[in-house]
DRENZA-109629 format. One line per 2 residues: their letters; for each residue x, y, z of C-alpha. Coordinates in steps of 0.25 Angstrom, whole numbers. Layout:
! residues N
a	X Y Z  ...
! end
This chain:
! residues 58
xx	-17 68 46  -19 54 49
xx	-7 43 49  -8 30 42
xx	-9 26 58  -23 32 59
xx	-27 27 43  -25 14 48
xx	-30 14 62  -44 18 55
xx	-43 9 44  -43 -3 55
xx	-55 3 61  -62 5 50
xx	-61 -10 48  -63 -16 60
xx	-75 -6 62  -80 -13 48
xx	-78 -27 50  -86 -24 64
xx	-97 -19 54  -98 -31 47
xx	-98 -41 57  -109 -33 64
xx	-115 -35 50  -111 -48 48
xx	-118 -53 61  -131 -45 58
xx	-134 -51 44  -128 -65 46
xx	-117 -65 35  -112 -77 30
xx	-96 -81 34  -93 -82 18
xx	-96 -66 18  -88 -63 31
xx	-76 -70 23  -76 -61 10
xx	-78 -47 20  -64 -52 27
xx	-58 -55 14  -62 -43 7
xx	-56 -35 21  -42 -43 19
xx	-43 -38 6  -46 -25 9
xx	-34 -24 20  -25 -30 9
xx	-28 -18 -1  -25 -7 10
xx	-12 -14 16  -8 -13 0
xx	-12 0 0  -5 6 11
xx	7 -3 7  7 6 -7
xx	7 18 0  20 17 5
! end
């Protein structure tokens, strides 16, 4: 059974393994800096969502 240690630990993986993605994809296609902008914001939001989340769950 996996702790809330090991959830976590891959959850943070998993993100810094998809921002890596989308730089790489960024620097391929040439994006502009307005759309790099909106992809953080919509992360911020999406760490906001799970902290409240987890924060309901205890």
């Amino acid at each position: 059974m996996k702790t809330y240690h090991m959830y976590h630990t891959e959850s943070i993986s998993a993100e810094s393994k998809l921002k890596e993605a989308e730089k790489q994809e960024e620097k391929q296609i040439g994006r502009d800096p307005v759309f790099n902008i909106q992809m953080e914001e919509k992360h911020q939001r999406r760490r906001s969502v799970k902290k409240i989340e987890k924060m309901k769950e205890k």
